[in-house]
NULO-937932 format. One record per residue: residue number from 0; residue in one letter; chain; x, y, z of N, C-alpha, C in turn. Coordinates in pm, 1 decimal, always signed. Each point is the difference from the previous one (the first is absolute). Example, Ala and Ser with C-alpha at 12.3 -4.5 7.8 and 13.67 -1.06 7.14 Angstrom:
% residues 2
PT   i aa ch       nx       ny       nz      cax      cay      caz       cx       cy       cz
PT   0  A  A  +1319.0   -569.0   +780.0    -89.0   +119.0     +0.0    +90.0   +120.0     +0.0
PT   1  S  A    -35.0   +105.0    -72.0    +82.0   +119.0     +6.0    -77.0   +109.0    +73.0
% end
This chain:
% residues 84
PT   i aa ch       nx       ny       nz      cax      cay      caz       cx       cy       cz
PT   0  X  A +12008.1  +5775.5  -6695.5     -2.5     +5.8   +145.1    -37.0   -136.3    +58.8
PT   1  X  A    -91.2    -47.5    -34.2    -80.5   -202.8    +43.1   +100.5    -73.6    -54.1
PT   2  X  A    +81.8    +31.8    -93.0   +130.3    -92.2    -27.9   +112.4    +10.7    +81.6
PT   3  X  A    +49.5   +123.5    +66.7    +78.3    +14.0    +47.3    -14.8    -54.6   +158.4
PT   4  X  A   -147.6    +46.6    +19.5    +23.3    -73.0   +148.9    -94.7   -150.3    -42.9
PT   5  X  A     -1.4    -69.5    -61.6    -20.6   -145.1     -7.1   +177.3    -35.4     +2.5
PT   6  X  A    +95.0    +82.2    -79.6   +112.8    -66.9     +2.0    +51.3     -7.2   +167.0
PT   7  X  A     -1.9   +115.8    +47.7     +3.8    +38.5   +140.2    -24.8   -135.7    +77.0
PT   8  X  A   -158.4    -20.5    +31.1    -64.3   -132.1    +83.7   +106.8    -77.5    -60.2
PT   9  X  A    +33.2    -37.3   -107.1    +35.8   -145.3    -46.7   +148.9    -35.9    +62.8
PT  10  X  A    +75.5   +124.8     -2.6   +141.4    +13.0    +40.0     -5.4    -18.4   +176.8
PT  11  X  A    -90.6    +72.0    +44.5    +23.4    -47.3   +157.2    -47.7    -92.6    +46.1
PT  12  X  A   -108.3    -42.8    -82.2    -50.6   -158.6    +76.1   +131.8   -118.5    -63.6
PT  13  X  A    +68.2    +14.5   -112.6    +75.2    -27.0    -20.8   +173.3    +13.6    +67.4
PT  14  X  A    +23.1   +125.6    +68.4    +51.1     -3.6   +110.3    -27.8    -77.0    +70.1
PT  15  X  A   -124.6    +18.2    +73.8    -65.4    -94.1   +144.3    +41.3    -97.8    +15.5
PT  16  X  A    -48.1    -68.1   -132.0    +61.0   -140.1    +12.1    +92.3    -58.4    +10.4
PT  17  X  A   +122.7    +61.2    -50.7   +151.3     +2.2    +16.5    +47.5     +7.0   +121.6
PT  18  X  A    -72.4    +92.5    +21.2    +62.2    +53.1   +154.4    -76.1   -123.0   +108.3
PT  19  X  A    -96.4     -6.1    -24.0    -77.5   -160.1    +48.5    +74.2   -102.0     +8.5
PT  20  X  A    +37.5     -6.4    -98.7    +47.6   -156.4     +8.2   +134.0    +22.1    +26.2
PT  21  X  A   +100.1   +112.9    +22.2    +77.6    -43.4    +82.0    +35.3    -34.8   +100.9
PT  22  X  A   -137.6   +113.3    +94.5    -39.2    -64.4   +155.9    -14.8   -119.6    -35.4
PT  23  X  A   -104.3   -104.2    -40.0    -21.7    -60.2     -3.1   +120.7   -139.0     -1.6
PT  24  X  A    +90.3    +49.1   -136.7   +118.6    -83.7     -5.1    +91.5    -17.6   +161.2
PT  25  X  A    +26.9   +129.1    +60.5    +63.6    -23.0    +85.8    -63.9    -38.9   +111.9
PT  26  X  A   -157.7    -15.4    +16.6    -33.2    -99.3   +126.9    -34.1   -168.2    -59.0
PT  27  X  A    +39.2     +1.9    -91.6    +24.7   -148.3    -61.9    +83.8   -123.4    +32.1
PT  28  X  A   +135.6   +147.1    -11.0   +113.0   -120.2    +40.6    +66.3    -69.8   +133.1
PT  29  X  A    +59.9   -116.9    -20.8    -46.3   -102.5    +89.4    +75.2    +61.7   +149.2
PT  30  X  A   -106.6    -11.4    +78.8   +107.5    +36.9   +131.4    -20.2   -107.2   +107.9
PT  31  X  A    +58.4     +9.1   +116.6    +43.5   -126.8   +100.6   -141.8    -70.0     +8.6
PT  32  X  A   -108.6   +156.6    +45.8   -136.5   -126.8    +45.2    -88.4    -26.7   -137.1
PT  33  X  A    +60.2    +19.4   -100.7    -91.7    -97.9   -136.9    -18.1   -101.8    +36.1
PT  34  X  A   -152.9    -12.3    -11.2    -77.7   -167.0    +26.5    +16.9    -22.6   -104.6
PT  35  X  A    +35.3    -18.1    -99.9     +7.5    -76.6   -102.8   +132.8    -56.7    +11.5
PT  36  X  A    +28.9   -172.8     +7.5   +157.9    -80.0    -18.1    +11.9    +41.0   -167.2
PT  37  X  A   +129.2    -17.7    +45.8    +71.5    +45.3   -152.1     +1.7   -179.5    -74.2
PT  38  X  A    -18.8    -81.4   +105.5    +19.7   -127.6     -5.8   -127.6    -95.9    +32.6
PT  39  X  A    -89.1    -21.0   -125.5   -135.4    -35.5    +46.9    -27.3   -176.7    +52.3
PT  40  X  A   +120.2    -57.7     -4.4    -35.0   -143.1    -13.0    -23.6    -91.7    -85.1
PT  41  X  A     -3.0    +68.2   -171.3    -64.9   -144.7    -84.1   +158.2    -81.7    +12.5
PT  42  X  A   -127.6    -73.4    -48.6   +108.0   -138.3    -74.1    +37.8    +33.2   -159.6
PT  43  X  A   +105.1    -83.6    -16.5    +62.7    +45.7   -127.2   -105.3    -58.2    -97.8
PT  44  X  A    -84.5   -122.5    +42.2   -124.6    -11.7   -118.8   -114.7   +119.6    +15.0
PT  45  X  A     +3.5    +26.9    +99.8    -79.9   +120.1    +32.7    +13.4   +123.8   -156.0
PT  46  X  A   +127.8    +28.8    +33.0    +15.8   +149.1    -60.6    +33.3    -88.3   -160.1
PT  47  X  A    +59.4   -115.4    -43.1     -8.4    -30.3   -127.9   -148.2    +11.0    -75.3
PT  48  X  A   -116.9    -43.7    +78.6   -131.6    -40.8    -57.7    -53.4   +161.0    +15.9
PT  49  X  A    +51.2   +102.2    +52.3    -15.7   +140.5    -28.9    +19.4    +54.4   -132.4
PT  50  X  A   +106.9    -30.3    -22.0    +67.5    +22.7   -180.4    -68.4   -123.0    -93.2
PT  51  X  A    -38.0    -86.1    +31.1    -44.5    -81.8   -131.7   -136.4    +49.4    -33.6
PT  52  X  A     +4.9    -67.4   -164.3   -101.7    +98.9    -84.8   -102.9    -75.3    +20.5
PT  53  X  A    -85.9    +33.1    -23.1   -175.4    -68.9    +11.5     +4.5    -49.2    -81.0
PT  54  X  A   -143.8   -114.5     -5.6    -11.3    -47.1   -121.1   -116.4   +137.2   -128.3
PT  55  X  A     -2.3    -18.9   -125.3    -51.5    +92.7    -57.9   -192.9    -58.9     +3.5
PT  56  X  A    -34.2    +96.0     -2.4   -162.4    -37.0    +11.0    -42.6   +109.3    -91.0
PT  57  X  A   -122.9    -87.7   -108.1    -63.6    +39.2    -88.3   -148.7    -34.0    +17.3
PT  58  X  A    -22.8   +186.0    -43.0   -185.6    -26.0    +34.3    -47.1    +50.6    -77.8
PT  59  X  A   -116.8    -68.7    -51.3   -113.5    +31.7    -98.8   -111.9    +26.8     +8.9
PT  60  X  A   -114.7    +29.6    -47.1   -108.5    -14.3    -35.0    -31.6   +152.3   +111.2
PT  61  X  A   -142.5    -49.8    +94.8    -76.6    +85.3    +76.5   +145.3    +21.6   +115.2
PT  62  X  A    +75.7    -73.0    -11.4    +93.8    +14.8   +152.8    +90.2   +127.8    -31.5
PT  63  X  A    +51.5    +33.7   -127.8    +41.5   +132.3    -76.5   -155.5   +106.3   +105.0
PT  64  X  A    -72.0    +15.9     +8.7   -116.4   +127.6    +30.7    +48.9    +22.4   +139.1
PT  65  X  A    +42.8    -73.0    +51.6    +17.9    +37.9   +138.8   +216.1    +18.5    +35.1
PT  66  X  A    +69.9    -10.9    -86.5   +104.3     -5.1    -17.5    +36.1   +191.2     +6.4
PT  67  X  A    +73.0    +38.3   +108.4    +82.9   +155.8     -9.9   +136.0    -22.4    +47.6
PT  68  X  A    +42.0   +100.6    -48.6   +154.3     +6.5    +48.7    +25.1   +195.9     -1.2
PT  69  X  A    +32.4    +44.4   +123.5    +21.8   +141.8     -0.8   +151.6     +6.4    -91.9
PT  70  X  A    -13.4   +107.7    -73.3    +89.2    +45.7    -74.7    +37.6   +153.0    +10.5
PT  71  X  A    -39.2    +37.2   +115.7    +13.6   +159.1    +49.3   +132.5    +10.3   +128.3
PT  72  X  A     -5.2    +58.0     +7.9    +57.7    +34.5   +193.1    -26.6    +77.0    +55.7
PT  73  X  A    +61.3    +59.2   +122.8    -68.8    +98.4    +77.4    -39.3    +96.4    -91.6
PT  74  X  A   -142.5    +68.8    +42.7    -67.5   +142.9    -37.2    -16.9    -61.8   -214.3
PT  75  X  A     -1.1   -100.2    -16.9    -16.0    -42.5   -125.9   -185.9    -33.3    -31.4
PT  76  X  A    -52.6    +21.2   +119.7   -144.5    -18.2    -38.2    -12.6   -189.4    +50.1
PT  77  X  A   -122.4    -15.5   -100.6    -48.2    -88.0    +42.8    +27.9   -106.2   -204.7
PT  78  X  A   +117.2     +3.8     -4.3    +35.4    -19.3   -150.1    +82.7   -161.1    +13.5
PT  79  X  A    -97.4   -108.9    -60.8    +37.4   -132.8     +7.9    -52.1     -6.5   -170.4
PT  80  X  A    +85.6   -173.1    -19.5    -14.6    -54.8   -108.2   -104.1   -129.8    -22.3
PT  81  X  A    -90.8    +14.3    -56.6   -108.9   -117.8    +58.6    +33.3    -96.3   -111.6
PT  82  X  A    -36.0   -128.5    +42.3     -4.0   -139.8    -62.4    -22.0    -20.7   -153.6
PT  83  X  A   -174.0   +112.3    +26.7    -58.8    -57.8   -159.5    +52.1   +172.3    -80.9
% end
């Protein structure tokens, strides 16, 4: 019976969201008064130095203790990869 309606919750909040984000999709797309230009102004060095790669940086010692990087996504918790 607790299995069947856990499957239950899971399927309609799982609906919800579907059904969510299609509202959502369709007040998205672009209409006459979008403040956003489709055409922002860079310069062509502008948007090149967008795509170029960084230089690589390497860290050691105590600077690793304070080093995270999240490795989760939404509703993934609080789940990162630390330095040391």
């Amino acid at each position: 019976m607790m299995r069947k309606l856990s499957t239950t919750i899971i399927k309609f909040a799982a609906l919800s969201l579907f059904v969510g984000s299609l509202f959502t999709a369709q007040g998205a797309k672009i209409r006459e008064e979008h403040v956003i230009p489709a055409d922002k102004g860079l310069s062509q060095n502008a948007v090149r130095k967008m795509y170029e790669r960084g230089k690589r940086q390497t860290y050691q010692g105590k600077d690793l203790d304070t080093i995270g990087m999240s490795v989760g996504s939404i509703a993934a918790g609080q789940l990162y990869l630390r330095g040391d």
